[in-house]
Structures are given as C-alpha cells and as structure tokens.
C-alpha positions as CSV (number, residue, x, y, z in Angstrom):
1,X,-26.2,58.9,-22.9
2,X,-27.5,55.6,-21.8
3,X,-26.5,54.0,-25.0
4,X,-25.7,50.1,-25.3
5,X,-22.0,49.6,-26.3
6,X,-19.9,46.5,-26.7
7,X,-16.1,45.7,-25.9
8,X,-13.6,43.4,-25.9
9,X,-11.5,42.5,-22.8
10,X,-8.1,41.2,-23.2
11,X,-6.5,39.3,-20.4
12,X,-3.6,37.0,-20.3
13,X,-4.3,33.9,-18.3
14,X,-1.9,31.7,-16.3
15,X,-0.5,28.3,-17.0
16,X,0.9,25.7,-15.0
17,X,3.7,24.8,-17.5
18,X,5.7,22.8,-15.0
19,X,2.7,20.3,-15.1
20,X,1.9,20.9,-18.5
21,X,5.2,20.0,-19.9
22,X,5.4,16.9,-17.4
23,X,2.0,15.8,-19.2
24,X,3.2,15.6,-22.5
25,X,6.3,13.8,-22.0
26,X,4.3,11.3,-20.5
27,X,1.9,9.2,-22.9
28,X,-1.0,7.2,-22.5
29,X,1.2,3.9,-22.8
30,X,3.5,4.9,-20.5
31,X,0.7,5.5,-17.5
32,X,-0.5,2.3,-18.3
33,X,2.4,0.5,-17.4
34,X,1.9,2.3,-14.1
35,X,-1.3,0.3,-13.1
36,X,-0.9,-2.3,-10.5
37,X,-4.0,-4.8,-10.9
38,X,-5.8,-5.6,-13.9
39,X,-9.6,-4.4,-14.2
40,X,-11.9,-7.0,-14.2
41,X,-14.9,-6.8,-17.1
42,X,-17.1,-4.1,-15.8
43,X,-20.5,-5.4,-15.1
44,X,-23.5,-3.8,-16.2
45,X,-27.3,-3.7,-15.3
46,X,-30.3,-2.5,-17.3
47,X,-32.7,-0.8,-15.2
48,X,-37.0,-0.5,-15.8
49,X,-36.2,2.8,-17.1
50,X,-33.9,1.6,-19.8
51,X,-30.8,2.9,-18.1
52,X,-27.5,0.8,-18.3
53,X,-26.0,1.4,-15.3
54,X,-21.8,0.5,-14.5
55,X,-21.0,-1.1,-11.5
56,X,-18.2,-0.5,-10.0
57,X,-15.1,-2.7,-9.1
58,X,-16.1,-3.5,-6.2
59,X,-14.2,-6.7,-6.3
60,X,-10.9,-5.1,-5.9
61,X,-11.9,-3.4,-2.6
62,X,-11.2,-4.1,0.4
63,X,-14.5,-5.6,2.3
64,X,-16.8,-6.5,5.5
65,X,-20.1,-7.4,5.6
66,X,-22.3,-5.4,7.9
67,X,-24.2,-8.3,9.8
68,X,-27.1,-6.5,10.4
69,X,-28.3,-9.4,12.9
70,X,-26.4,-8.8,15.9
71,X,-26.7,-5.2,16.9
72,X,-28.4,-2.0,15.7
73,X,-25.0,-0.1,15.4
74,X,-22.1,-0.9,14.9
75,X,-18.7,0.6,14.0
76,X,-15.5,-0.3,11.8
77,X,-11.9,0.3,9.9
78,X,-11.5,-0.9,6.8
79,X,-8.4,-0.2,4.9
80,X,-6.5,-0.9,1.8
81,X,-3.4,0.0,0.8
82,X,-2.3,3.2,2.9
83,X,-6.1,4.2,3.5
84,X,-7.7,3.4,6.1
85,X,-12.0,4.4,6.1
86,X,-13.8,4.8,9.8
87,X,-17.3,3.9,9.6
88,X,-20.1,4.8,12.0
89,X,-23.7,3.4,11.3
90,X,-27.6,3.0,12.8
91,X,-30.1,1.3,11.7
92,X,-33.5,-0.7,12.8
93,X,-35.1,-3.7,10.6
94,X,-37.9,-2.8,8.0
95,X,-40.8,-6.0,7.9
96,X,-41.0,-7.4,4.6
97,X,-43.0,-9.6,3.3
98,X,-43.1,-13.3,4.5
99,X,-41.2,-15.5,1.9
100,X,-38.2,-13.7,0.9
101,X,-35.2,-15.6,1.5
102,X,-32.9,-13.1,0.0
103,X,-30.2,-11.8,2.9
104,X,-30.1,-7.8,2.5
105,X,-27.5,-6.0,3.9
106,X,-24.6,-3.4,3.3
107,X,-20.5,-3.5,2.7
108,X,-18.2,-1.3,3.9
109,X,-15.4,-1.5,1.8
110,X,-11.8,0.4,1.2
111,X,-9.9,0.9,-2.2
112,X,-6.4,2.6,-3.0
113,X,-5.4,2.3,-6.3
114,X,-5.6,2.2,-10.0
115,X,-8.6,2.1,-11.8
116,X,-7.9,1.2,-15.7
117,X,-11.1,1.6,-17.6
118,X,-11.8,1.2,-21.2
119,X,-11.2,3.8,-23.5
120,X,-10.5,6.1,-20.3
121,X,-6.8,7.0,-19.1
122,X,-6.2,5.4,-15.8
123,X,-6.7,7.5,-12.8
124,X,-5.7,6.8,-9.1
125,X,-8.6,6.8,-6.8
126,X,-8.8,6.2,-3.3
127,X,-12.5,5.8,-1.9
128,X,-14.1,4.9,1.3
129,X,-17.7,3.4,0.5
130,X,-20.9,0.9,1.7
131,X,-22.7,-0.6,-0.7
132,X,-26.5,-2.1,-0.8
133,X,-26.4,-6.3,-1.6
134,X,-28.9,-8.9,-2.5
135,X,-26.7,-11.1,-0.2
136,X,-23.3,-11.9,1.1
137,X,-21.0,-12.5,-1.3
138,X,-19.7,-9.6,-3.0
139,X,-21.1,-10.5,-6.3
140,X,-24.3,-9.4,-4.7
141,X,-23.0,-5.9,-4.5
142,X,-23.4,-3.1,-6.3
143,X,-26.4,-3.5,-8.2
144,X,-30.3,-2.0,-8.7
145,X,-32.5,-3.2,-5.8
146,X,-36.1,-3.0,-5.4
147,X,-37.7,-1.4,-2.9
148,X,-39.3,-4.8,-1.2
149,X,-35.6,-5.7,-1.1
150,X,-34.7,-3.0,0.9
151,X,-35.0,-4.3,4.9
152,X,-33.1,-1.4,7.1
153,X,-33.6,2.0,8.0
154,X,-30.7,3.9,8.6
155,X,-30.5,6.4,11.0
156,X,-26.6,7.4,11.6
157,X,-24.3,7.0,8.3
158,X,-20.2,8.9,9.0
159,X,-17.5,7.8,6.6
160,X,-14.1,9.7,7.9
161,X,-10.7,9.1,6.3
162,X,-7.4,10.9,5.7
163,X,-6.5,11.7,2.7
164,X,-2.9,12.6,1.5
165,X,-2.8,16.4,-0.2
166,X,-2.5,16.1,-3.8
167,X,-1.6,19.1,-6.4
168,X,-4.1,17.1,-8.5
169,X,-7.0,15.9,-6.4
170,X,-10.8,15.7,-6.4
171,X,-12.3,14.9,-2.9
172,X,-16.6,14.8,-2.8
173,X,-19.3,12.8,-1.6
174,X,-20.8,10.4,-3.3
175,X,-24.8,8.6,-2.7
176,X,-27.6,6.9,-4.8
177,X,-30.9,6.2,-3.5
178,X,-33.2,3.4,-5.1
179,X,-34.5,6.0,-7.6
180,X,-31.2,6.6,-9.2
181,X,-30.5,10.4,-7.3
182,X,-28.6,11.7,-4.9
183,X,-28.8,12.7,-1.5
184,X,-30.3,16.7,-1.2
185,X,-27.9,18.8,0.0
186,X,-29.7,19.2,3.4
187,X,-29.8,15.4,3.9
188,X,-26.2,15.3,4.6
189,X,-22.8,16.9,6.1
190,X,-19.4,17.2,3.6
191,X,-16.3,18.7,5.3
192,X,-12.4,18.6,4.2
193,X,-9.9,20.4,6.8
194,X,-6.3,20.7,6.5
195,X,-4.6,18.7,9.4
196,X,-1.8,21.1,11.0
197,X,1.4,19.9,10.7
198,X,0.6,18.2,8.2
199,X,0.2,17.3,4.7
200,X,-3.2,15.3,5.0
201,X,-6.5,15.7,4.5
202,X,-9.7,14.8,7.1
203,X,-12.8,14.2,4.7
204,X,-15.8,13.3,6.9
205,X,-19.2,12.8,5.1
206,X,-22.0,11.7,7.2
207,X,-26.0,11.5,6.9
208,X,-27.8,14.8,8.5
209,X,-29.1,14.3,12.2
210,X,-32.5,14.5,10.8
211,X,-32.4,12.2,8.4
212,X,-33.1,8.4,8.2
213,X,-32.9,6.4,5.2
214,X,-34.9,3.2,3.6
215,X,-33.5,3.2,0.1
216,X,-29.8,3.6,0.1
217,X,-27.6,1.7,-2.4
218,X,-24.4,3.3,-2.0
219,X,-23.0,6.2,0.3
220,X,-19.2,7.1,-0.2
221,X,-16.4,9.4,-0.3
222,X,-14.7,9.6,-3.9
223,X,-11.2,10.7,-3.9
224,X,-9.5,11.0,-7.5
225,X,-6.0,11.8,-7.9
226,X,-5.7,11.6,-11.4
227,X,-2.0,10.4,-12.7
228,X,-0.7,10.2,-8.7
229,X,1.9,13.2,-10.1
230,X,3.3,14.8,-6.8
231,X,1.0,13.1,-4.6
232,X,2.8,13.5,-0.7
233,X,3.6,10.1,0.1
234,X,3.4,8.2,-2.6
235,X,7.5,8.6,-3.6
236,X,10.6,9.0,-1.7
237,X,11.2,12.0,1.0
238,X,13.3,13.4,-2.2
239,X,10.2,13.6,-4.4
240,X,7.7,15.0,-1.9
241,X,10.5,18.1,-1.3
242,X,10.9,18.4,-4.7
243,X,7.0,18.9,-5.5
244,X,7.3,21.5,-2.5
245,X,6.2,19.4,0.7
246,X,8.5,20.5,3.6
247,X,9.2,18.5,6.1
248,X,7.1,18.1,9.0
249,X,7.2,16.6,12.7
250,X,10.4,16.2,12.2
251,X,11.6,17.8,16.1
252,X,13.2,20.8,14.5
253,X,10.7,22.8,16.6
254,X,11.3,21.2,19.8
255,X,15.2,21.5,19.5
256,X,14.6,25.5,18.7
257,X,12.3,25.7,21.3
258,X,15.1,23.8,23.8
259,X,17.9,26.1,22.3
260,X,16.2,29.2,23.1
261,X,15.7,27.9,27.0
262,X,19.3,27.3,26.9
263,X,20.2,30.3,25.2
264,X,18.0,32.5,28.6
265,X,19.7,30.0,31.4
266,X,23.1,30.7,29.5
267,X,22.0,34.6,29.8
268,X,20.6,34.1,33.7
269,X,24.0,32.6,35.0
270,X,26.2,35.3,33.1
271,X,24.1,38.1,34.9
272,X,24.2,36.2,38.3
273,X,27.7,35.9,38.1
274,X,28.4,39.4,37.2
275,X,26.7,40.0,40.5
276,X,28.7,38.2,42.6
C-alpha cells in the first residue's frame, strides 16, 4: 500500500494530414515565388545594453503621421491591401528640455502582405501598428529612443481591425516600452470575437482605462497567417468552399423566410375558401 509505481501511457494522437501532405508538396522555392514585394535590408540598432535590435519594415506599410500639434486626440483608418486598422488615441505634451529640435511623434501605419526574411520562410502577416519616431520621415521610425526624447503622454490607445479567419493564423498584441518590455497584462485590453455571419475576425487591443503612458515605442496588433493556405478571401469563391467556408449573406435566408410566408397565406386562402 502506498507504494510509488511508474507506467507508461499509450495514446495515438491526431494529424492533420490534408495539410501535412499539402506542405510537403510545396517547397521553400516554390513559396518564394509567392512573395509580392521585395524586403528591403533589415535595419539594425545596437542598444546601451548590447542588444541588437531588428527593425521592422516599416517602409512597406502603409502610413500617417500623428501631428501631435493640432489637437489632443485624434482618430484614423489606415489601410493597406484589404485591411483596413481604426485608430483611437489621447495624449497631452510632456516639457522637455529647451534646445531639442528633434520633432517626436507617432505613425499609424497598415501592412498586408508578405514578409520575406533571411534565412526564414516567408509568412503572410497582416498588422495594424503606431510606431515612436525621432521625426517625420519614416526613416525616423522604428528605432530605440531615449527617454528625453520621449514628449507625449498617452492616455487612450485602441487599434480595431477585421481580420479574415484563417485555418492557420496567429492573432496577439504586440507593445514595447523604452526599456525593451512589454505592456503588463493589466495595462491593457486583447479581445478576438467571431463576427456572425461571417467568416471574419474583430481584434480590438486597446490601452487599460487606468493607464497612461510616457515611453511607448510601438503598440500593435500582429496577425500571422503563415503560408496564406486556405485563408477566406484570399482565392476564388471555389477555393474558400473547398477549404470549408460556406457561403454567407448570400439572401438564401430571406427567400426561406419569404417562402414560408407564402407557404401560411397559400394555407389561409385554402381554409377561407373552404369556408365559403
């Protein structure tokens, strides 16, 4: 009694195979030839810590500068491709010191498409993002910035998009504060819902109500869909059926609906008339 014992548990485990055997038919060359727009050299920076940090492509979003100047909120669409990014934010001016010339500020920006890395197969994102910079241009983006370059507190942040259901897909937030970490779990709100009738997904990801922020460098949703295999939307109306997306919004409701209304007036007049 009350012995220690040991065994083995044997369990057979489920594959995928339809996607598995679609993978290997398909080689690294072959994806390649998929990708739309050349990478450009990813830029690096070296940080006080001896990090080397990767920037990312930000050059191939698309982009509006946040003029900070004008209001203390503002909101915006940004889109690229077929997504489109809503952008809510607040903020009031931090005093720096007397001198600097340097114009801080953020970009919202939009991609949706291929992202071809070195030594890495290419993978379809789609992201929503705003991004600290030095200045205006967008090769101020993107890069370490010291705290006495940092000139607005933010008080609202919401990035909501829609983003097409995937059988391959990873949706999640995404933020970097001036010391290189994230956001704490209870600094922000993350939600995906399923629209009904539909076959898209509402990612909203938003800075908690609490919360105000002085060293923000980059807030975003990431959406990777890998290869783009049986993504809804992205080939003909055949393809989407044939990767399992039914049709929707497509009236066959309504005309059952108006059928069955027929169907009781049909039923009404027979019974009146047997009456009379």
């Amino acid at each position: 009694l009350n012995e220690n014992e040991r065994r083995i548990y044997v369990a057979q485990v489920p594959k995928y195979k339809r996607i598995e055997q679609r993978r290997q038919h398909r080689t690294v060359s072959q994806i390649r030839k998929r990708v739309r727009q050349p990478t450009p050299e990813q830029k690096t920076q070296t940080t006080s810590s001896g990090f080397v940090m990767t920037r990312d492509y930000i050059e191939q979003y698309n982009t509006t500068w946040l003029d900070q100047e004008l209001a203390g909120s503002a909101k915006a669409e940004v889109c690229h491709g077929k997504l489109c990014c809503h952008f809510e934010l607040e903020w009031s001016p931090i005093d720096t010191e007397i001198g600097n010339k340097n114009k801080f500020g953020y970009r919202l920006g939009a991609y949706d498409g291929w992202r071809n890395q070195p030594n890495v197969d290419p993978n379809y994102i789609r992201n929503c993002g705003i991004f600290a910079c030095s200045g205006v241009t967008l090769d101020d983006c993107g890069y370490m910035l010291s705290p006495d370059q940092l000139r607005l507190n933010l008080s609202r942040i919401l990035i909501e998009a829609k983003f097409p259901k995937s059988q391959e897909i990873l949706l999640m937030p995404n933020s970097v504060r001036d010391n290189l970490l994230p956001l704490e779990p209870s600094q922000f709100e993350w939600s995906v819902q399923e629209e009904e009738k539909s076959h898209m997904l509402t990612a909203r990801f938003a800075l908690a109500k609490t919360e105000s922020l002085s060293n923000l460098l980059s807030f975003a949703i990431f959406g990777n869909y890998y290869d783009e295999v049986c993504t809804y939307g992205s080939g003909s109306p055949e393809k989407d059926l044939e990767c399992g997306y039914e049709p929707t919004g497509d009236g066959a409701a309504q005309l059952r609906l108006f059928g069955s209304s027929l169907y009781l007036l049909l039923a009404m007049g027979t019974v009146f008339y047997l009456r009379h």
